[in-house]
N, C-alpha and C positions, 0 to 999 in steps of 0.2 A: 504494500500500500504506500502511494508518495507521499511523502512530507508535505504538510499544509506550510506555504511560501508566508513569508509577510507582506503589506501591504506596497507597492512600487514608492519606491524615495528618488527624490529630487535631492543632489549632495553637489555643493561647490569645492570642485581640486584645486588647491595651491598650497598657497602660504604653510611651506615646508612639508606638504603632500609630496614626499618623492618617488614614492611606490605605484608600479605602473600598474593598469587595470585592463584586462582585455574579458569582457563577456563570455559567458558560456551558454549555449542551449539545454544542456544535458540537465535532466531532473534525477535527483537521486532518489533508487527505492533499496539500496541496502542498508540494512538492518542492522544492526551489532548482532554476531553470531560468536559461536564457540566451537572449540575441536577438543578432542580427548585424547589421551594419546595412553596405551595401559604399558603397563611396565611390571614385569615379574622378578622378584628377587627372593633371596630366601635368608630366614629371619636363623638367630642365636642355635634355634632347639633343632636344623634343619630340614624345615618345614615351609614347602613353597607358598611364599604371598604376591596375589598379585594386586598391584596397585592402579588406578585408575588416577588420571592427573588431566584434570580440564584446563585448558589453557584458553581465555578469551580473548579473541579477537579486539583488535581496535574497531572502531564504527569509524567509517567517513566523513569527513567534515560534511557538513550540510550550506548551499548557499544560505544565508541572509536578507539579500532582498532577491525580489523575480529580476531574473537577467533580461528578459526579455522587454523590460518595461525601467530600468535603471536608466537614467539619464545624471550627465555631468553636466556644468553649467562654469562658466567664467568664478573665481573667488572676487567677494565683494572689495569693492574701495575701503581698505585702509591706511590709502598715504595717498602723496601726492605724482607719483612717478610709477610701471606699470612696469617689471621687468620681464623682459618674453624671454630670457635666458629659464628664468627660478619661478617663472611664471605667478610671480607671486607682487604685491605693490610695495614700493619700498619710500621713505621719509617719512613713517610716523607706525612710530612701534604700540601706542594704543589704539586698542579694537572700539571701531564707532560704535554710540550708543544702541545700534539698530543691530547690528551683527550679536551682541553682548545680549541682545535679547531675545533673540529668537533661539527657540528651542532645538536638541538635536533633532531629527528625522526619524531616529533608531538607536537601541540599546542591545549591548552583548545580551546574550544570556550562555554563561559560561557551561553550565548542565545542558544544554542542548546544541550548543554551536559547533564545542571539540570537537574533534578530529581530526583523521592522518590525511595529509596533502601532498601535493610532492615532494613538498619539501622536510619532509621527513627522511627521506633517503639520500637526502644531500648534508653533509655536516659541516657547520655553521651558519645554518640560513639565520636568518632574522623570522622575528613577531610579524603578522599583517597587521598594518596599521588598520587598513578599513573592517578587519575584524574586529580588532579593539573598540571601533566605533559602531558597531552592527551594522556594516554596511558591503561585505564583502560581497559579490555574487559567483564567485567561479567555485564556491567549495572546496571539492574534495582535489582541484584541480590545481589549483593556488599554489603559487611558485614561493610562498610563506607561509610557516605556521599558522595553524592555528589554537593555541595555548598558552596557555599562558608562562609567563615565563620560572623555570625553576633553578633552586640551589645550583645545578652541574651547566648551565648556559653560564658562559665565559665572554661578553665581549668587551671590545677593544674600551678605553680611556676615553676617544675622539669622538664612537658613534652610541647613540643607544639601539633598545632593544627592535627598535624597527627597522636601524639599520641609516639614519638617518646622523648626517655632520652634526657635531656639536660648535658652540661658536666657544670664543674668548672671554664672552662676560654673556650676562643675563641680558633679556629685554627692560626698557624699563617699568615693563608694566609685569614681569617676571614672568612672562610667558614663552610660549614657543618650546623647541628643542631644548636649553637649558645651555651652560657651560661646563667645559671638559676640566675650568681649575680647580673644581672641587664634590666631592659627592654628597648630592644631595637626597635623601629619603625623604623628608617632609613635606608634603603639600598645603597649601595655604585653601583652604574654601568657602567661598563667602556665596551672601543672599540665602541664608539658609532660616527658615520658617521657624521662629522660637515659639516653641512648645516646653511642658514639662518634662518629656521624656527626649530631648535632643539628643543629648549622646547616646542613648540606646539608636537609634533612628540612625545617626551617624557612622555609628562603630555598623552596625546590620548591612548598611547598605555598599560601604568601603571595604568589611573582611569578604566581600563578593570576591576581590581581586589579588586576594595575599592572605600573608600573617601579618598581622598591626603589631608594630612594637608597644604603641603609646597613641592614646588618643585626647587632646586637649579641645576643652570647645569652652566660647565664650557667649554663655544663651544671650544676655543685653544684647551684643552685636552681631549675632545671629552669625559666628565668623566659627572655626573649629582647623583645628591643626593635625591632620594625618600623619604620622610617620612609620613607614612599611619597615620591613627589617632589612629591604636590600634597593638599590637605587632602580633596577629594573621593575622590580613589582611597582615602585612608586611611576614608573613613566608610562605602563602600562593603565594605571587606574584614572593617571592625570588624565589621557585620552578617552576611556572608558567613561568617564563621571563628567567630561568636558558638557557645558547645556544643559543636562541633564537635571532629574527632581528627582526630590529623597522620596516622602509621603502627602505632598503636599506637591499646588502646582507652581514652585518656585525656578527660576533659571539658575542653578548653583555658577559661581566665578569659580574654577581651579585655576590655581596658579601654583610656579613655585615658591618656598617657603622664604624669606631669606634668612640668614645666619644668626643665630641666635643669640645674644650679646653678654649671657648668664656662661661665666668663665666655665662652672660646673655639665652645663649642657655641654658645652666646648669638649671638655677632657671627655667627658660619656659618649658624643660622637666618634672621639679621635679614637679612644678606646672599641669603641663596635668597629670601626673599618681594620686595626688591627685586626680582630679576633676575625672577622671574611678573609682576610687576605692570610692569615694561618690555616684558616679550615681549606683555604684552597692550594696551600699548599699540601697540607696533609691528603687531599685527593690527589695532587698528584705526584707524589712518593710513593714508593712501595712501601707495603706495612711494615715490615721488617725495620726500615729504613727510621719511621716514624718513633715504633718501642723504640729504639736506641736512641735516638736525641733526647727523647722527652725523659729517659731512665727509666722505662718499665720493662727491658728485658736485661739482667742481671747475665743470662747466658750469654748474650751478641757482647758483651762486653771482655768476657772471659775468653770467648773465640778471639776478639783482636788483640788481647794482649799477648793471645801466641801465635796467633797468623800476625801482626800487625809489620813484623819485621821484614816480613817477604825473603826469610833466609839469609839474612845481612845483620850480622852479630854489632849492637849496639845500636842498632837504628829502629825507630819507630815512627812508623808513616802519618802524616795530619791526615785531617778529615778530609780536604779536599781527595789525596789522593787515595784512603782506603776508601772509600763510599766510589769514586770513580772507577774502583773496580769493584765494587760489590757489583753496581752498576753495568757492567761489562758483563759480570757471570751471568746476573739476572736472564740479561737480555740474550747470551747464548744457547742457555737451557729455553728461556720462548723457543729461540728459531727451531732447535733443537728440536723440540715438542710439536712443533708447527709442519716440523720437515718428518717427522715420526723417526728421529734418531734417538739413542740411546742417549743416557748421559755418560760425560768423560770418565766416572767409576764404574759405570757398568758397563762400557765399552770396554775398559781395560781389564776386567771380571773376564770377558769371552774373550777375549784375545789371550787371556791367561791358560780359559779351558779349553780354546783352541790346542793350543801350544801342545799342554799335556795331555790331548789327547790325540792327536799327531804328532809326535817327537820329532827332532831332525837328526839323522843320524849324525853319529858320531864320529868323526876319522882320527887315529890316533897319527901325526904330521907333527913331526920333530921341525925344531926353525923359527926365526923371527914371526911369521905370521900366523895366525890362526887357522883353524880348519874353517869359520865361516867368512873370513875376509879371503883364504884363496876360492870359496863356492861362489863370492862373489866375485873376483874378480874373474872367474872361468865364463862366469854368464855376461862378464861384458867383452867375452873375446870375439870378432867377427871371424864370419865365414868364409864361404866360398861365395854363397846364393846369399851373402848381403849386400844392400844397396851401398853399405860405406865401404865395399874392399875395393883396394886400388886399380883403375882400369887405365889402358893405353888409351888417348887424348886422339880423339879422331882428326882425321884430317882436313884440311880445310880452316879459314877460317883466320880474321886479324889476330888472335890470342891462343892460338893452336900450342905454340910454344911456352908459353910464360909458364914457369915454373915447372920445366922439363929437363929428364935428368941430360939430354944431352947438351945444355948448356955449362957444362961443369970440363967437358971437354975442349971448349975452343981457348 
């Protein structure tokens, strides 16, 4: 049965809209489905279990609005100059009263919209921006996400999560993309309907799109302070929440926060981007790697201080160079594993029980050499029917002579 569409949206691209849109026809009627896959193994008492392991499918993203009825339109006057480059207007970084109040068109809905797109099989895409805004229509087809963004997405310093330049400094009405000098998680939201239960209203309608670290709201001024616990989740809800009303028919203002001038917030910030920028280290070490720094493995400790020397009596390797080859082992036991090779002690195991159970005979060979250094050198004696034994130098030819014994005679 196909998905019931929502309503056709009229939506103006620019002003920092970088992300291109190409319509799709296709209506989607797949389903979220599941596969099983059974697995028999056998338990302590040896007694065959066999297990049964459903694995669910992803569901396909779903358009957003009808394709067939989405239309784009020019973005409104706001400045004095009309750049066809960035297709956006530029001399005046506040939004006209008229823009600021008209409502969005559409809203995510994150429990229905998910799903895999192409850009699932590509790694590093970006977030879709016009999913963010409920306004995608190519679905499942979409050369961007659609998800929201989580702990393991990594992007760069310069772009956020949709993929979009950051500038040098803020707007000054603290809108748009944002700047790259500094990480910001807090959103600023104003026009918001003072009632007695606001922050309930608030905190409800914002954990749509994240974890909320901390939620500040000021009911006199109908104003409330967001902050996510990562800078992506916050650029995703800025767009998300952009227009948009809590319970009430208000136009919310999202904007970014600015910096907060309480010395203590200060250090609490500086302290959070620490502790992300640890945990993303610690994703990307290996575990092993991680106990040893932080001193939770006593054993890896004990292994370097007798491997540490690498067989050089009175030397003991820094960190840089023993982790560089921890590093080194790790990665040849992957390829190893990847290539379905042994590893280097268990190789050297069968080459042992090779050995002994093939012997090499023994020659008892009186003399400077060994018996297996002369088997070697027998096998590298040429033949008759070798291509290296020496042949008479045909005739003919500018170089027939060069290096011929008869030149030893004139």
């Amino acid at each position: 049965m196909a998905e019931t569409l929502p309503a056709p949206a009229v939506v103006a691209i620019g002003d920092d809209d970088v992300q291109a849109l190409t319509t799709s026809q296709d209506t989607l009627t797949t389903p979220a489905s599941s596969e099983s896959t059974t697995l028999t193994t056998t338990n302590p008492d040896g007694k065959r279990v066999i297990k049964k392991i459903i694995k669910k499918k992803k569901r396909p993203a779903r358009p957003q609005v009808d394709p067939a009825t989405f239309k784009t339109e020019p973005p409104p006057q706001t400045g004095t100059i009309f750049n066809i480059w960035y297709n956006k207007w530029s001399g005046g970084d506040r939004d006209t009263s008229a823009s600021s109040q008209t409502a969005a068109p559409s809203r995510c809905n994150i429990s229905t919209d998910t799903g895999f797109t192409r850009a699932d099989s590509v790694p590093g895409s970006f977030i879709c921006l016009f999913f963010a805004r409920g306004l995608c229509p190519r679905g499942r087809d979409c050369e961007y996400l659609h998800r929201l963004p989580s702990t393991f997405d990594i992007y760069s310093g310069n772009v956020d999560c949709f993929g979009r330049d950051k500038h040098s400094d803020y707007r000054d009405d603290m809108g748009g993309v944002g700047s790259f000098g500094r990480q910001n998680r807090t959103l600023y939201v104003g026009r918001i309907h003072p009632t007695d239960d606001v922050e309930e209203v608030v905190a409800r309608h914002f954990q749509e799109w994240g974890t909320i670290e901390r939620t500040r709201v000021l009911p006199t001024r109908g104003v409330a302070f967001v902050t996510y616990t990562t800078e992506a989740l916050a650029q995703f809800a800025k767009e998300a929440m952009a227009h948009q009303s809590l319970d009430h028919d208000e136009i919310l203002n999202v904007r970014w926060a600015t910096m907060d001038p309480n010395p203590q917030a200060q250090k609490r910030e500086a302290r959070k981007i620490e502790e992300q920028a640890a945990e993303a280290i610690r994703r990307a070490l290996p575990e092993a790697f991680v106990r040893e720094i932080e001193g939770r493995d006593p054993e890896a400790k004990r292994r370097r201080k007798e491997e540490g020397n690498f067989g050089l009596k009175g030397y003991e390797a820094n960190d840089d160079v023993w982790f560089a080859n921890e590093k080194a082992k790790i990665a040849i036991d992957d390829q190893q594993k990847r290539l379905g090779l042994a590893a280097p002690d268990q190789q050297l195991l069968l080459e042992l029980n090779e050995e002994a159970e093939h012997p090499e005979p023994q020659h008892n060979v009186g003399g400077l050499l060994s018996a297996s250094t002369l088997a070697a050198l027998n096998s590298y004696a040429p033949d008759e029917s070798s291509s290296y034994a020496a042949s008479k130098p045909a005739a003919g030819g500018a170089l027939v002579a060069y290096g011929d014994s008869d030149e030893d005679d004139d």
